[in-house]
mmCIF file of the N, C-alpha and C atoms, coordinates in Angstrom:
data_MODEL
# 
_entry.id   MODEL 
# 
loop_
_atom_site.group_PDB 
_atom_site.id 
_atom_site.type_symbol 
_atom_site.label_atom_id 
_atom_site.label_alt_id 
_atom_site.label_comp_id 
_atom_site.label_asym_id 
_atom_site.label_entity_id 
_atom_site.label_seq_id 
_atom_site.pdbx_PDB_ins_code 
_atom_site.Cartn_x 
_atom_site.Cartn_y 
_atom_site.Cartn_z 
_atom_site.occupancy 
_atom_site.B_iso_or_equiv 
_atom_site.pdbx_formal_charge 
_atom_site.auth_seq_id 
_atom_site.auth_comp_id 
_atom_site.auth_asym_id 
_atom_site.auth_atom_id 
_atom_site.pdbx_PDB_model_num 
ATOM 1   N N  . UNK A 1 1  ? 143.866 100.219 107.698 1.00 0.00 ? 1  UNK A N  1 
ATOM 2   C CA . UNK A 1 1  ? 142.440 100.326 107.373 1.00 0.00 ? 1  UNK A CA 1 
ATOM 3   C C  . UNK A 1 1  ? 142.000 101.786 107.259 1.00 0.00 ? 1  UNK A C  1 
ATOM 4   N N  . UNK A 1 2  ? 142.328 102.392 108.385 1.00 0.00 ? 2  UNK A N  1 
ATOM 5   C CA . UNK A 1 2  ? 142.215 104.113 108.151 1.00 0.00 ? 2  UNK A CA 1 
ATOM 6   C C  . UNK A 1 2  ? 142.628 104.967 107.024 1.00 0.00 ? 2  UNK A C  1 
ATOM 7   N N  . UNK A 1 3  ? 143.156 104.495 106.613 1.00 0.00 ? 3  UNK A N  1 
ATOM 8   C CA . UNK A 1 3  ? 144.000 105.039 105.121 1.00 0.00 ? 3  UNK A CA 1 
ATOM 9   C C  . UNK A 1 3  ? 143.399 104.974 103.964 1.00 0.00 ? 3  UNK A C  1 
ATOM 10  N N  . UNK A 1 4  ? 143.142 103.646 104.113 1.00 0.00 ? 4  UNK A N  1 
ATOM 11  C CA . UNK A 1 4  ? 142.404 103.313 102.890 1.00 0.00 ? 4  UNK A CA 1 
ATOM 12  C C  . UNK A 1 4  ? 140.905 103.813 102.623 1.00 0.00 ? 4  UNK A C  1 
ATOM 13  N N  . UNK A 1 5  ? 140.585 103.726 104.016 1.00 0.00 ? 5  UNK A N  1 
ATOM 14  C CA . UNK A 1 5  ? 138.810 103.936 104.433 1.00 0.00 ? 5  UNK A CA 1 
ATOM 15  C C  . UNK A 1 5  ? 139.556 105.646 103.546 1.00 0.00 ? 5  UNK A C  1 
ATOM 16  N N  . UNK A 1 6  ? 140.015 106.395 104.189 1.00 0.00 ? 6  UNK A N  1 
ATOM 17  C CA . UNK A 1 6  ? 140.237 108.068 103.824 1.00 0.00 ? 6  UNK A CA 1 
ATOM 18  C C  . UNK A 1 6  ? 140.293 108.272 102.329 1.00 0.00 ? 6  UNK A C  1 
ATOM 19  N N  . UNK A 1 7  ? 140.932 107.178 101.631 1.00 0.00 ? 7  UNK A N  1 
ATOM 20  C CA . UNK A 1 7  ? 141.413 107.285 100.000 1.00 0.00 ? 7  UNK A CA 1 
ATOM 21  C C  . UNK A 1 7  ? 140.267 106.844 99.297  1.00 0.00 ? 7  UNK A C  1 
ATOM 22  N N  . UNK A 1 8  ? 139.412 105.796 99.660  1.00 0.00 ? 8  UNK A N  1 
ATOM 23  C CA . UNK A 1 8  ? 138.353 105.844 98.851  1.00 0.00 ? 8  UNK A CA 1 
ATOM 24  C C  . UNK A 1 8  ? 137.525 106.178 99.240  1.00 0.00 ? 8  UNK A C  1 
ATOM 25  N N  . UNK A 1 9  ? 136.634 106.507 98.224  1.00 0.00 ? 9  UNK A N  1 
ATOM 26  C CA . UNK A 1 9  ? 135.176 107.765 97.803  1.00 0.00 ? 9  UNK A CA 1 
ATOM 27  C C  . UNK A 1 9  ? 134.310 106.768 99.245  1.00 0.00 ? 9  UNK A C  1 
ATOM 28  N N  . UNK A 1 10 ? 133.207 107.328 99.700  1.00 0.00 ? 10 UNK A N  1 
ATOM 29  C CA . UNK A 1 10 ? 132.014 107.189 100.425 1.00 0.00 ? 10 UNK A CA 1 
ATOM 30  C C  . UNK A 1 10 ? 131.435 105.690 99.717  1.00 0.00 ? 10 UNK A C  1 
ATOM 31  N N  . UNK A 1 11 ? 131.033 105.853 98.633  1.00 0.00 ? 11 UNK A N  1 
ATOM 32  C CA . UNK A 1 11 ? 130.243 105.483 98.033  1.00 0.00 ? 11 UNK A CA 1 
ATOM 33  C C  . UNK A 1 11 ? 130.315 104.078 97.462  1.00 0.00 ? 11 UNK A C  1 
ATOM 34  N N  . UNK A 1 12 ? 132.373 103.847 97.702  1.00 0.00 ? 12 UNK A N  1 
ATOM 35  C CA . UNK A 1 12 ? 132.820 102.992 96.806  1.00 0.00 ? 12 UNK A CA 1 
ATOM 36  C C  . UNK A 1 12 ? 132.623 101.964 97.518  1.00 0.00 ? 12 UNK A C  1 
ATOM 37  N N  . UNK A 1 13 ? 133.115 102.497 99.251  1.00 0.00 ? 13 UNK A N  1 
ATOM 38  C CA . UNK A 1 13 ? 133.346 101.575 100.475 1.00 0.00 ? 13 UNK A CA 1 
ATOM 39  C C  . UNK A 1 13 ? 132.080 101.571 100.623 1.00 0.00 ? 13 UNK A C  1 
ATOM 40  N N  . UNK A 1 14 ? 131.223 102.065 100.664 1.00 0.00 ? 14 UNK A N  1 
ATOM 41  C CA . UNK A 1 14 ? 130.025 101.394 101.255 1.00 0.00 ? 14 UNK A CA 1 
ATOM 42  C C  . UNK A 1 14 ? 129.340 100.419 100.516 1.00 0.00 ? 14 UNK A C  1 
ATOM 43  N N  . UNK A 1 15 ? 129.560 99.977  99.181  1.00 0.00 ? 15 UNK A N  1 
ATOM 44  C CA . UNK A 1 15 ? 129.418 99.404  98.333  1.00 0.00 ? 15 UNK A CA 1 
ATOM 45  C C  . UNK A 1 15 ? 130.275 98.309  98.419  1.00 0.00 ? 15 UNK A C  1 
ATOM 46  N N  . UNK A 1 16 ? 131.741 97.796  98.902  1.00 0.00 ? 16 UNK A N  1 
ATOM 47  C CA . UNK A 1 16 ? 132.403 96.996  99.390  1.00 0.00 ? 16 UNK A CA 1 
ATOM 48  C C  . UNK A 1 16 ? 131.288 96.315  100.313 1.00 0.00 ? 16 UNK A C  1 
ATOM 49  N N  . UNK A 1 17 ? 131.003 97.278  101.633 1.00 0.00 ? 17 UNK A N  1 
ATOM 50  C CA . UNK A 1 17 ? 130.773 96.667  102.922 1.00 0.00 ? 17 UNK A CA 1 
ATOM 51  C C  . UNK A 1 17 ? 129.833 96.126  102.404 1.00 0.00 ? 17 UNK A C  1 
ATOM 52  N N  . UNK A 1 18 ? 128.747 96.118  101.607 1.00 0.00 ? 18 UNK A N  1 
ATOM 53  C CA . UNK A 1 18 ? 127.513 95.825  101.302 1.00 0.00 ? 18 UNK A CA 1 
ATOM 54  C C  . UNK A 1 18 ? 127.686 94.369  100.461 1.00 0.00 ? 18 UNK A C  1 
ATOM 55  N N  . UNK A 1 19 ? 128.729 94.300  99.791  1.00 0.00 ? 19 UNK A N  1 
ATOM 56  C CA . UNK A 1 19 ? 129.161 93.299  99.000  1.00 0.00 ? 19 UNK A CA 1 
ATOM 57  C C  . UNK A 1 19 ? 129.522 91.899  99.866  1.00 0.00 ? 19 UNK A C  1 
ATOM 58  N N  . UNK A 1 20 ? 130.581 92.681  101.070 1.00 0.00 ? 20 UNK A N  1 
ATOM 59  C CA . UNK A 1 20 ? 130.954 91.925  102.281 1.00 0.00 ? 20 UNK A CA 1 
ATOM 60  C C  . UNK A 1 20 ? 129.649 90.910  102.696 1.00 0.00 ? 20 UNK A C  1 
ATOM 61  N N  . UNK A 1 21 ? 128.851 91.958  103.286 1.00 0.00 ? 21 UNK A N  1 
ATOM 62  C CA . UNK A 1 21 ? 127.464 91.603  104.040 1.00 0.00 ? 21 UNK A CA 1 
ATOM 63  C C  . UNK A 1 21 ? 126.872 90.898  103.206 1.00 0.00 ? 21 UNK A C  1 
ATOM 64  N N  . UNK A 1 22 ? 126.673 90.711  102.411 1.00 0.00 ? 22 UNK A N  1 
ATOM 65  C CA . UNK A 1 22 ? 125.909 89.841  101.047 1.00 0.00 ? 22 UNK A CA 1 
ATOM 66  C C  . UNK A 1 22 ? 126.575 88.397  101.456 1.00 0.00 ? 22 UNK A C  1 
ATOM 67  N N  . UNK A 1 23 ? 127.880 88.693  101.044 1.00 0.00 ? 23 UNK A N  1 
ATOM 68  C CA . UNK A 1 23 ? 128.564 87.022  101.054 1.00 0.00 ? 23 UNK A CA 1 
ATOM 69  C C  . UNK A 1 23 ? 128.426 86.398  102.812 1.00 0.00 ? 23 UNK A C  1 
ATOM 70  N N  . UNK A 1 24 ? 128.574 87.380  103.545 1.00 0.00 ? 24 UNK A N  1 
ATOM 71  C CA . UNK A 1 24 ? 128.177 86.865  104.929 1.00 0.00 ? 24 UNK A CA 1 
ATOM 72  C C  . UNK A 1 24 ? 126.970 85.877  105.154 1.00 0.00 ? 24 UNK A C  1 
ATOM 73  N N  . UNK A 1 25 ? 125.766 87.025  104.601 1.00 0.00 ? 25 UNK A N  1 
ATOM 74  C CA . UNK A 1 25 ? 124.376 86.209  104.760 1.00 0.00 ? 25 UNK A CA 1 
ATOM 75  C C  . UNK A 1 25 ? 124.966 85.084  104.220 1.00 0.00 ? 25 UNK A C  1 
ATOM 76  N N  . UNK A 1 26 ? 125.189 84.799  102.510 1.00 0.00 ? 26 UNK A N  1 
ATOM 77  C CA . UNK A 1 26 ? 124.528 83.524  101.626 1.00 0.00 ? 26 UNK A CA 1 
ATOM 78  C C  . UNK A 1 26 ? 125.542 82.755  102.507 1.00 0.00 ? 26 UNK A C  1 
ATOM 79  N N  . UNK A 1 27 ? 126.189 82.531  103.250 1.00 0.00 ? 27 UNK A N  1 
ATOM 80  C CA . UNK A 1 27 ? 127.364 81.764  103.758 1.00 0.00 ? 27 UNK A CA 1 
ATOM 81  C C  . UNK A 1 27 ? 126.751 81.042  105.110 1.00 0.00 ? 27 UNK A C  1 
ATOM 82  N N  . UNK A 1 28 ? 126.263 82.274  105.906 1.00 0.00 ? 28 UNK A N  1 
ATOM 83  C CA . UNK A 1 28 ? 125.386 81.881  106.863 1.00 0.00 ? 28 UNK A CA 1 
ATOM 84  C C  . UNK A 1 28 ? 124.455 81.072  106.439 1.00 0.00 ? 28 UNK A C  1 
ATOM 85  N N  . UNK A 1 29 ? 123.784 81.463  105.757 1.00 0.00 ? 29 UNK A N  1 
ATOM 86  C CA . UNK A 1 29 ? 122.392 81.004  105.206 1.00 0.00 ? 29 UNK A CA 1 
ATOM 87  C C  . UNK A 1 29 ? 122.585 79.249  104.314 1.00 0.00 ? 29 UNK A C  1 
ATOM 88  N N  . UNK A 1 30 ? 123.565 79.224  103.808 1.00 0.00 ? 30 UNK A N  1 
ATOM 89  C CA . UNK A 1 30 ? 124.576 78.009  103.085 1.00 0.00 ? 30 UNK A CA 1 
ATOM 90  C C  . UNK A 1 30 ? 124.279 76.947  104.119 1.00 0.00 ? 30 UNK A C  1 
ATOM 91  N N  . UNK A 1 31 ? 125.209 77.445  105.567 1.00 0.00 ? 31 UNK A N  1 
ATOM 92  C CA . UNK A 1 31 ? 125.439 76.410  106.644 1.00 0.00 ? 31 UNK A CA 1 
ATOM 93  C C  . UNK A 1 31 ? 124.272 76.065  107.477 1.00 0.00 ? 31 UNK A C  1 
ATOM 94  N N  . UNK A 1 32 ? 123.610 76.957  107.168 1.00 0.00 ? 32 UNK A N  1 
ATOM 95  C CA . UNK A 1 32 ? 121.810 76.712  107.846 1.00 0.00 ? 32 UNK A CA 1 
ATOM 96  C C  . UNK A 1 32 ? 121.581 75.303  107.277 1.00 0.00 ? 32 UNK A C  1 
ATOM 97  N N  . UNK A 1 33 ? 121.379 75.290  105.870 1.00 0.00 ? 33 UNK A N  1 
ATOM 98  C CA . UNK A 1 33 ? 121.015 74.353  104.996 1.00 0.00 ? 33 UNK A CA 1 
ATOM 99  C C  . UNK A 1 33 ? 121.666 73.038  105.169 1.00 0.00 ? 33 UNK A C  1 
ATOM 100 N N  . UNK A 1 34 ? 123.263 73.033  104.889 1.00 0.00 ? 34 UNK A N  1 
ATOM 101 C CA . UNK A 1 34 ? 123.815 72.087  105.011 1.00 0.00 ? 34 UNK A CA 1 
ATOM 102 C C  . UNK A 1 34 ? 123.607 71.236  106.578 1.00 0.00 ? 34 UNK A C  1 
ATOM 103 N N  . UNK A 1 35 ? 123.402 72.129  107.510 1.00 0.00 ? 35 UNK A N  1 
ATOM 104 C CA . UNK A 1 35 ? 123.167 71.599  109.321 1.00 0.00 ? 35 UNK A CA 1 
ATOM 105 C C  . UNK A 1 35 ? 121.767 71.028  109.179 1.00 0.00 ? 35 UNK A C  1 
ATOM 106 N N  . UNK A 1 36 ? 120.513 71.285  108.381 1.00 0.00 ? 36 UNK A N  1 
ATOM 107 C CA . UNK A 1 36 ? 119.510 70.522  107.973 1.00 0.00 ? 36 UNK A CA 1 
ATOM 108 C C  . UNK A 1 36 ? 119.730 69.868  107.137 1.00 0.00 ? 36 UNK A C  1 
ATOM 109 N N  . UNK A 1 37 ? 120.037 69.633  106.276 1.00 0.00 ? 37 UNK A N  1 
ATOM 110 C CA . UNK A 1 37 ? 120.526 68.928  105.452 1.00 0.00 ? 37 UNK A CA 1 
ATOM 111 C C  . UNK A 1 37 ? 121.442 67.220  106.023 1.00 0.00 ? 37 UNK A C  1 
ATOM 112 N N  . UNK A 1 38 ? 122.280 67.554  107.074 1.00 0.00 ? 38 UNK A N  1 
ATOM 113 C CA . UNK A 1 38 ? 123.092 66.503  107.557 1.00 0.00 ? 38 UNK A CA 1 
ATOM 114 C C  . UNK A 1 38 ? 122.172 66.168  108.639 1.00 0.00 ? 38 UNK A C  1 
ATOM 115 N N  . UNK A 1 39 ? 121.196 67.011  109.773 1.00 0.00 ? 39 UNK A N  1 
ATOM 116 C CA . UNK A 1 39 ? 120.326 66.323  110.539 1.00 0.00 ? 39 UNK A CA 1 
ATOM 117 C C  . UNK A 1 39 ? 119.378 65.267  109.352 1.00 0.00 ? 39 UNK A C  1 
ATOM 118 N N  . UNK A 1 40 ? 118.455 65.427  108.581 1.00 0.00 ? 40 UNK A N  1 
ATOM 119 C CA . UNK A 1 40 ? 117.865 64.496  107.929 1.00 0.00 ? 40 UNK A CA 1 
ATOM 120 C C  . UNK A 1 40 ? 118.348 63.283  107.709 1.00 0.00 ? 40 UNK A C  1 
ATOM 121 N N  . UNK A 1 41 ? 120.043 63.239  107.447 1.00 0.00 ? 41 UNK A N  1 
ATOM 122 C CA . UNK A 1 41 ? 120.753 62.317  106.757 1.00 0.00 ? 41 UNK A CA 1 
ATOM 123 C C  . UNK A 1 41 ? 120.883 61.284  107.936 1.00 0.00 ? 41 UNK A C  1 
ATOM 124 N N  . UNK A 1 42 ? 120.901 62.557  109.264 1.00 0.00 ? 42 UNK A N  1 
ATOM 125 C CA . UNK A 1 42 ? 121.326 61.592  110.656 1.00 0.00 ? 42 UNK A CA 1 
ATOM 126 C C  . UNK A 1 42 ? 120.207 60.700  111.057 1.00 0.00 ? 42 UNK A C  1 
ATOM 127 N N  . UNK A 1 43 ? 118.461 61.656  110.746 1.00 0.00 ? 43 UNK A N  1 
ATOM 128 C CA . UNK A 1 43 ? 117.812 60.728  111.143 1.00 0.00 ? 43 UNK A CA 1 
ATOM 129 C C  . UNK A 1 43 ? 117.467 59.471  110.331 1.00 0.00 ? 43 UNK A C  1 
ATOM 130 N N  . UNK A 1 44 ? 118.027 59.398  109.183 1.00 0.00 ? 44 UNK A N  1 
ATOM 131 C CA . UNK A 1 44 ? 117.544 58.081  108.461 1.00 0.00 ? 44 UNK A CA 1 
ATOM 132 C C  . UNK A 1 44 ? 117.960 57.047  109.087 1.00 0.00 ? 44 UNK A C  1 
# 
């Protein structure tokens, strides 16, 4: 990881991590939905 972090630019990786963090939220945010989504189904 150190290596790589050293070989690419500032700008490139922080633009990765940011990309990372993006798919984190909508993923989080995904299973929010689906866990409401399956309570409703439970209370019918």
């Amino acid at each position: 990881m150190i290596l790589l972090i050293k070989k690419a630019t500032p700008a490139c990786f922080l633009e990765r991590y940011r990309e990372r963090e993006r798919e984190r939220l909508c993923q989080i945010i995904q299973l929010r939905i689906n866990e409401r989504i399956l309570k409703k189904e439970a209370e019918k």
